[in-house]
C-alpha positions as a printed Julia matrix, in Angstrom:
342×3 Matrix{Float64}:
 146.71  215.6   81.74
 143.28  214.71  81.22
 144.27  214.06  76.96
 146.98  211.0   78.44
 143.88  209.31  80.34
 143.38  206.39  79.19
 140.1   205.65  77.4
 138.74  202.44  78.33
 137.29  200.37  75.37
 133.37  198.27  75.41
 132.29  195.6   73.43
 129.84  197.46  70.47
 127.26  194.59  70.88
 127.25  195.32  75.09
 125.98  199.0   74.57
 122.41  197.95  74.19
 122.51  196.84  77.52
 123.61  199.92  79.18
 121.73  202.13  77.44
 118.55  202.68  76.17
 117.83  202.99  72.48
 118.56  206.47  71.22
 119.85  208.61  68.68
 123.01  208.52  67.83
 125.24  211.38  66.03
 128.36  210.35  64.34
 130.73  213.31  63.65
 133.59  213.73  61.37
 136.19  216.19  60.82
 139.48  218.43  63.25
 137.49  220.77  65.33
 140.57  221.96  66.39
 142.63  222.28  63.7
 144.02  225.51  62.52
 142.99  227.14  65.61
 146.22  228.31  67.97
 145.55  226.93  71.46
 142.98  224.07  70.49
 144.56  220.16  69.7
 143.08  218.69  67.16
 140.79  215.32  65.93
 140.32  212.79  68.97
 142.95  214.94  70.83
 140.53  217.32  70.98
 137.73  214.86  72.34
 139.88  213.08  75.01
 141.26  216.73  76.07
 137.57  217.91  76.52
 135.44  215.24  77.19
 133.32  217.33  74.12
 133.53  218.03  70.34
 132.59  221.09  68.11
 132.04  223.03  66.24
 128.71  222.41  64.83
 125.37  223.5   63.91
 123.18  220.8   65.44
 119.04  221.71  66.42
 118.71  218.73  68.28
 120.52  217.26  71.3
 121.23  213.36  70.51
 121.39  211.27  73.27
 124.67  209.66  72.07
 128.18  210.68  70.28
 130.34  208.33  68.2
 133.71  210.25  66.35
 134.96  208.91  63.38
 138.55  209.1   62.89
 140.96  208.47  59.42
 144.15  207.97  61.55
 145.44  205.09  61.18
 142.48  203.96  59.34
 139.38  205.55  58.67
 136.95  204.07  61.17
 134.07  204.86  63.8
 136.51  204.52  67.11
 134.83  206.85  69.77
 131.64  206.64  71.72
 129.86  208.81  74.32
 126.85  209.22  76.23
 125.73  213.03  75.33
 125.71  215.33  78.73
 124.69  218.44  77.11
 124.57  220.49  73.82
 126.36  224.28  74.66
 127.36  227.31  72.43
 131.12  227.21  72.53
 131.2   231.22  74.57
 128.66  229.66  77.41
 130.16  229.21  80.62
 129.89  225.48  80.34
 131.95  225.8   77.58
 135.57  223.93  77.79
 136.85  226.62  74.67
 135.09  229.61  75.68
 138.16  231.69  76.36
 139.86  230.46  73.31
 136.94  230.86  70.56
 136.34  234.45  72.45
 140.27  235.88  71.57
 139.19  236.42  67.72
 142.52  237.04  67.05
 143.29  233.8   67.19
 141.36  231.98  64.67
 141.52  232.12  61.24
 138.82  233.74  58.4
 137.27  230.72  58.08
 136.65  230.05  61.93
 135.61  233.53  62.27
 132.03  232.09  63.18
 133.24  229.48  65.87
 131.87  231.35  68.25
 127.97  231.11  66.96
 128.25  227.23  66.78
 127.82  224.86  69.49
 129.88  222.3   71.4
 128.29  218.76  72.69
 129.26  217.8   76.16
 129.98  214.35  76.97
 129.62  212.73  80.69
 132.83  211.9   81.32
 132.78  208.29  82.72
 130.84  207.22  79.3
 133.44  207.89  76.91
 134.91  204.67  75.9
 136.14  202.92  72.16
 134.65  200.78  71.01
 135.36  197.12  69.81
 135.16  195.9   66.75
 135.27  199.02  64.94
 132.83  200.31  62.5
 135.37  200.06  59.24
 134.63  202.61  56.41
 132.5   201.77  54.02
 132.57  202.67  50.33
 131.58  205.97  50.24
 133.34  209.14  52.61
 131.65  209.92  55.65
 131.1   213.92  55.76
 129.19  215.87  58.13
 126.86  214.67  60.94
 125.15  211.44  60.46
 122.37  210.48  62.37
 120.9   206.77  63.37
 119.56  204.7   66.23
 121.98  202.87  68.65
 119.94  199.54  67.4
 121.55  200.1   64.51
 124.7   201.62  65.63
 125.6   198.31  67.88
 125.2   196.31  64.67
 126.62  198.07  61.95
 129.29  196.41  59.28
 130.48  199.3   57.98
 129.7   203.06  57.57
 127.65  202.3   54.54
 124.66  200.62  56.67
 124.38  205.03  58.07
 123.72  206.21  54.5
 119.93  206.33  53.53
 118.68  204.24  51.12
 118.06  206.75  47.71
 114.44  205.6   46.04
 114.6   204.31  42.33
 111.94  203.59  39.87
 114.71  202.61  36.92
 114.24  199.33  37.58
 111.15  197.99  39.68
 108.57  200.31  39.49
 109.15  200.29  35.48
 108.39  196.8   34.9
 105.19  197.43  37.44
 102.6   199.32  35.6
  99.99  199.12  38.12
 102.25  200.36  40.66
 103.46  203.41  38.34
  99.99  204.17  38.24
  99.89  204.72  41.55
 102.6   206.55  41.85
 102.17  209.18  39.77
  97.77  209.35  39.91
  98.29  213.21  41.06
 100.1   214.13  38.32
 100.55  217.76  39.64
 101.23  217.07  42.78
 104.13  214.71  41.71
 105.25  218.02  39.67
 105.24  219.9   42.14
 107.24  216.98  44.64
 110.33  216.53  41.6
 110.08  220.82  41.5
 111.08  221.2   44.89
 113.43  218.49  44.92
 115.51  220.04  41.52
 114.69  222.95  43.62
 113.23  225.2   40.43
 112.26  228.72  39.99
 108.66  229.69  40.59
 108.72  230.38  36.88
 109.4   226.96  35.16
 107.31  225.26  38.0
 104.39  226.77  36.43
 105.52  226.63  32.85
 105.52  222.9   33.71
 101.9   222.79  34.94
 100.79  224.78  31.89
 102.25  222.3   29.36
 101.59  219.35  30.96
  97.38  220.84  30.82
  97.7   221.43  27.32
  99.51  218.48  26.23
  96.34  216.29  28.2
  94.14  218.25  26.0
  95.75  217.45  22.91
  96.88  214.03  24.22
  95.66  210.74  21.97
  96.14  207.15  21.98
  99.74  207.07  20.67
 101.01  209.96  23.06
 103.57  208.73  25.74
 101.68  207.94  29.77
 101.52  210.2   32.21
 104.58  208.44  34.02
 107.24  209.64  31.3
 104.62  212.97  30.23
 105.8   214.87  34.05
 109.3   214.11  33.6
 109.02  215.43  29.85
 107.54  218.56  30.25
 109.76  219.25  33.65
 112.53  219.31  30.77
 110.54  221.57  28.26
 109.83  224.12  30.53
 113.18  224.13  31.75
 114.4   224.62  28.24
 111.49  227.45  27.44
 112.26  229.59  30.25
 116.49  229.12  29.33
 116.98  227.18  32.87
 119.83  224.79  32.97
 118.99  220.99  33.84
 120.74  218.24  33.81
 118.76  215.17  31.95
 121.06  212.89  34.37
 120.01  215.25  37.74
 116.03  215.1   36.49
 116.36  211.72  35.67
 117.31  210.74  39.52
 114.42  212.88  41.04
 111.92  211.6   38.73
 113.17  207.93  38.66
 112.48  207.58  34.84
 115.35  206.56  32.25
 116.92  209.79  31.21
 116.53  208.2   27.65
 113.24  207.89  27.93
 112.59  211.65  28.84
 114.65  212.85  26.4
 112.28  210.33  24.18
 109.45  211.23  25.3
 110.41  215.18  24.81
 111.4   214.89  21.32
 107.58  213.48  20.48
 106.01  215.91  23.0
 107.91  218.97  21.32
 106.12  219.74  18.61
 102.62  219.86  20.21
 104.44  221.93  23.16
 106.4   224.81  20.65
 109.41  223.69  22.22
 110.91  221.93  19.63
 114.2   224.24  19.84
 115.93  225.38  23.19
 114.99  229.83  22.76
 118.55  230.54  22.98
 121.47  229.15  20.88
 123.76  226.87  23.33
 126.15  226.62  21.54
 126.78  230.21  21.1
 126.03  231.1   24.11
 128.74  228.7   25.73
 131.52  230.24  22.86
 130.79  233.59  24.46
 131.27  232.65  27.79
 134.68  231.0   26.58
 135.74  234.14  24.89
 135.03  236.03  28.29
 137.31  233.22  30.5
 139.81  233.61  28.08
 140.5   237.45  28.02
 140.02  237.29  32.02
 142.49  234.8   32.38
 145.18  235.52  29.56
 144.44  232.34  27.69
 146.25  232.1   24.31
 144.64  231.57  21.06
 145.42  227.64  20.48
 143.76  226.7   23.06
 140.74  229.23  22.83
 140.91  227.5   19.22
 140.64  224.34  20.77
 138.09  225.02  23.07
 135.4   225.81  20.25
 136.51  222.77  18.07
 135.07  221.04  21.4
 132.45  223.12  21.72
 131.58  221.99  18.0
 132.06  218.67  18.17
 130.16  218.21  21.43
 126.79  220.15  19.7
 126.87  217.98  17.32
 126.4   214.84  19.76
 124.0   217.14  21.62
 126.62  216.82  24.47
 125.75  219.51  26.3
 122.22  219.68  26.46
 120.4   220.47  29.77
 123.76  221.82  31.23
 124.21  225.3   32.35
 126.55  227.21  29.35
 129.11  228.42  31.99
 129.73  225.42  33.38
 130.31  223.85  29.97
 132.53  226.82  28.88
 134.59  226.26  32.11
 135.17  222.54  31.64
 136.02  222.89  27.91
 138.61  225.56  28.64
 140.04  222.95  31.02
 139.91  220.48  28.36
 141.75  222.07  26.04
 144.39  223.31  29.24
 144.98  219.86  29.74
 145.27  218.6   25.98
 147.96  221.33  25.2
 149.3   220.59  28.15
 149.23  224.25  29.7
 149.45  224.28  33.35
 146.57  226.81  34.89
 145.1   227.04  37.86
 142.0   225.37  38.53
 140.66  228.42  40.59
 140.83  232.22  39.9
């Protein structure tokens, strides 16, 4: 059986020497689980010599698997042979993925994904393992074997996120720099909050009319994008998190929220255009009756709601998601069992 072969194992540092430097995709996850006729996790990789099933555009020139049993750790490694759709012919699982019957509704796509073939020979574990890091490992990951053969953990795979909170805040000059297209820089933290057309250009339009009536004492340009992001977000009733804007923009959510209040007036967007917290006690009213919640703890649920406006709480967030978590709230301080999903 070609699963009891025994896979050999290769010093991590070694694999520089055997191979060129490449790209390397680490994979995580049972391909085979749930799926009648298919084993599961590594079983799975040393049956087949090949792992799925993915959505992958480009074909790496290396596998690595990592594995949670009996640790979570990178353990598998593989020269790449070949990148397949799991019906081809080359495919070890075509037959299986092709008898519908047998998978479940959530595998019912199997067969549009793709397998990656592995030579056979190059399959090998290797030694020391790449230990798991801080964070869970989800997905496909992508480096370079460079880095691969000299990783600590699983934390050296993630990318490094950019902050401004604290460098680039104590460095006017280089803030300058950063943000001397101011609507191009809009435009960048747009598509990264992924906003509608609509408040994207709401946000150019206040930010030209609050340079017009800008004067010496008005807030720079560095905390004036972030600021009116926020306004028009609030004047065209879109939900955003101060917290999420503050990590695309890299400025203090304190200081947006700052910088907003003295920017309001000038703007006419002194007051959100819809009333939050009403709006939320609706949307609590409406859970309720769909989901046969008694009184006390509807009862609850706005003496939250209340107390939270008054700390401005739940600013920026979208009403139904506030409505949901205060229902849960109130679930959990009565100590009413619900489910979590309808």
């Amino acid at each position: 059986m070609k699963n009891r072969e025994k896979i050999p194992s290769r010093k991590r540092r070694n694999l520089l020497q055997l191979y060129p430097n490449g790209l390397v995709v680490i994979a995580t996850g049972r391909p085979g689980r749930k799926i009648k006729g298919l084993p599961s996790g590594s079983l799975f990789l040393k049956k087949y010599y090949a792992w799925g099933f993915i959505n992958i555009a480009k074909k790496p020139d290396y596998f690595s698997l990592y594995v949670t049993r009996p640790e979570s750790r990178i353990e598998y490694f593989g020269k790449v042979k070949d990148v397949v759709r799991s019906t081809s012919a080359d495919s070890p699982v075509s037959k299986i993925i092709e008898k519908r019957n047998n998978l479940p509704e959530t595998w019912k796509d199997a067969e549009n994904k793709k397998i990656i073939l592995l030579k056979k020979e190059s399959l090998v574990k290797i030694s020391p393992f790449i230990k798991a890091g801080k964070a869970p490992m989800q997905g496909l990951v992508y480096t370079k074997l460079s880095k691969f053969a000299k990783a600590k953990n699983t934390d050296d795979f993630r990318r490094k996120q950019k902050t401004y909170k604290k460098d680039y805040l104590r460095n006017p000059v280089l803030l300058q720099t950063l943000f001397s297209n101011p609507l191009a820089k809009i435009n960048e933290i747009c598509l990264k909050l992924n906003l509608p057309e609509d408040v994207r250009r709401t946000a150019r339009d206040l930010f030209t009319v609050s340079l017009k009536k800008r004067t010496a004492q008005d807030p720079p340009i560095y905390l004036l994008i972030p600021a009116v992001l926020f306004a028009s977000s609030r004047k065209k009733e879109y939900p955003l998190s101060l917290h999420r804007l503050s990590e695309e923009s890299g400025i203090s959510y304190i200081k947006i929220w700052e910088t907003y209040k003295k920017i309001s007036s000038k703007l006419d967007v002194d007051k959100p255009s819809v009333n939050l917290s009403k709006s939320i006690k609706e949307y609590v009213r409406r859970f309720g009756g769909n989901l046969e919640i008694k009184k006390d703890i509807l009862s609850e649920s706005f003496q939250l709601i209340e107390e939270a406006r008054k700390k401005r709480s739940f600013a920026g967030y979208d009403p139904k998601g506030v409505a949901a978590g205060v229902l849960y709230l109130s679930m959990v301080k009565n100590r009413k069992k619900y489910l979590k999903k309808t």
